[in-house]
LOLO-862262 format. One line per field, with one value per residue (C-alpha): x, y, z; residue number from 0; residue in one letter. Coordinates in Angstrom, 2 decimals. Each point is the difference from the previous one (the first is absolute). Example, Ala and Ser with C-alpha at 12.3 -4.5 7.8 and 13.67 -1.06 7.14 Angstrom:
<recs>
xx = [12.30	1.37]
yy = [-4.50	3.44]
zz = [7.80	-0.66]
num = [0	1]
residu = [A	S]
</recs>
This chain:
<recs>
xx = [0.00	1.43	1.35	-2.33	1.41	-1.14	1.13	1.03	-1.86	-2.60	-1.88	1.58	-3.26	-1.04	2.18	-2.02	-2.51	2.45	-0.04	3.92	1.64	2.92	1.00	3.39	1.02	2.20	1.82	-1.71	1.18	2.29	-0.38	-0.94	2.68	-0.27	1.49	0.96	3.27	-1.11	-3.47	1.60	2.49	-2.77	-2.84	1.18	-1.00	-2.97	-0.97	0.84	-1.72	-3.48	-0.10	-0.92	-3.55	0.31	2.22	-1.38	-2.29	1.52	-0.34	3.09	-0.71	2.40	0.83	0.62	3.27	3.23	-0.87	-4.15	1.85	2.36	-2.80	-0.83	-3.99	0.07	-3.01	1.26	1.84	-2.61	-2.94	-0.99	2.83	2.87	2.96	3.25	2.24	-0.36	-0.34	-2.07	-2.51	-2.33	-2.63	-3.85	-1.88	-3.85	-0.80	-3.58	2.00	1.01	2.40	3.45	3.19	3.25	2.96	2.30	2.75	1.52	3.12	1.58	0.92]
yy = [0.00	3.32	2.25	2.81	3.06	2.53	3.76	1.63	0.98	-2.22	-0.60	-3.63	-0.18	-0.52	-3.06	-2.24	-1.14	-0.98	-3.00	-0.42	-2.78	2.25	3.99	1.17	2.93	2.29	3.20	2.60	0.99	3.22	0.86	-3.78	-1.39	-1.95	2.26	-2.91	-1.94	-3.41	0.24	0.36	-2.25	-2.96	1.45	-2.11	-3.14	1.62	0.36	-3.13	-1.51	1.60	1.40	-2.83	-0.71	-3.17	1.40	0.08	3.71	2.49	4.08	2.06	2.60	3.36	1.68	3.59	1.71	-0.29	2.79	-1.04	-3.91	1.20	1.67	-2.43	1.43	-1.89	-1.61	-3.06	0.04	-0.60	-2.19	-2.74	0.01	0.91	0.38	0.71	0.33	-0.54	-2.56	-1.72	-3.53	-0.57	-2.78	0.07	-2.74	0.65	-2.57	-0.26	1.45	3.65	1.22	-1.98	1.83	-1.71	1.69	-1.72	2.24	2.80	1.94	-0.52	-3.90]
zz = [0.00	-0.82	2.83	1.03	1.18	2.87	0.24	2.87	1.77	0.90	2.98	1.04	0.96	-3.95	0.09	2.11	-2.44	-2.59	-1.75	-0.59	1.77	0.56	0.73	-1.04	1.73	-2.12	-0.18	-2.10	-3.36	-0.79	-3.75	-0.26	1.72	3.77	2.31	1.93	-0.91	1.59	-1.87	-3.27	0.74	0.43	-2.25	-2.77	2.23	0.65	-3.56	-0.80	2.91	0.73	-4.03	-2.26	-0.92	2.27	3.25	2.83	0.70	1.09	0.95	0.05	2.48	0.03	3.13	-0.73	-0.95	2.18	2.50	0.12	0.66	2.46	2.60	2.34	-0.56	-3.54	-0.45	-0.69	3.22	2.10	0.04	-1.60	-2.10	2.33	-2.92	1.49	-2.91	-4.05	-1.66	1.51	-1.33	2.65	-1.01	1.24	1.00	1.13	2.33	2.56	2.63	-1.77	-2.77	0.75	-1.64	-0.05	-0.72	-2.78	-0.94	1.82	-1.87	3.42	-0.64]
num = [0	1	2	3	4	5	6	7	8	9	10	11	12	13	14	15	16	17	18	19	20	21	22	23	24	25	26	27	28	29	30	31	32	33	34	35	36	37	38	39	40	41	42	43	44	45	46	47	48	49	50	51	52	53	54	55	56	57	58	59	60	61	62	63	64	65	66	67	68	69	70	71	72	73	74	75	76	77	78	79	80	81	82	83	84	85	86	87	88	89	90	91	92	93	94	95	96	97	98	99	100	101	102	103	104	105	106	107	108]
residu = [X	X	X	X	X	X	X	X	X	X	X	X	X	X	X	X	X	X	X	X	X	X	X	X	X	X	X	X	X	X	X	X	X	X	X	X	X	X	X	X	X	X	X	X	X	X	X	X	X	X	X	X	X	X	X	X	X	X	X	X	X	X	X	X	X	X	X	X	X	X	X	X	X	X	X	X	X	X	X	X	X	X	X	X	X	X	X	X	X	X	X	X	X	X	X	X	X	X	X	X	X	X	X	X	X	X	X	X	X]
</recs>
């Protein structure tokens, strides 16, 4: 399934009802390059992952500019999502008990 993409910014909020398996949380884009050296550094797996008609669905979600990712008031900081740095996969699961996220890659590995 091709890769969505969401602007910042967005109210998290938005994000709950999605139907993508995954969220990819990604630097924005300066003259439409990833501001982020570790997010271009592994968008090419990404791509090739979560972009073909049959990968797995995915959202990639950007977090702002540098100085709107560096405040710890980013939206994304806080709740439900809780995003400490960029990139970052986290995969969804909705089970009977609530919304379950489990965080798969952290550029801090």
């Amino acid at each position: 399934m091709p890769l969505r993409e969401v602007e910042f910014p967005s109210d998290p909020k938005d994000l709950e009802g999605a139907k993508e398996q995954f969220f990819i949380f990604y630097s924005s884009r300066v003259n439409g390059q990833l501001w982020c050296p570790d997010c271009v550094a592994v968008d090419r797996i990404i791509q090739d992952t979560f972009g073909p008609q049959d990968g797995p669905s995915a959202v990639i979600v950007y977090v702002g500019q540098k100085p709107e990712w560096k405040t710890p008031s980013n939206i994304f900081r806080g709740e439900p999502w809780q995003v400490t740095s960029v990139p970052t996969v986290i995969k969804v699961e909705d089970v009977s008990i609530g919304l379950i996220i489990i965080l798969l890659l952290d550029s801090n590995f």
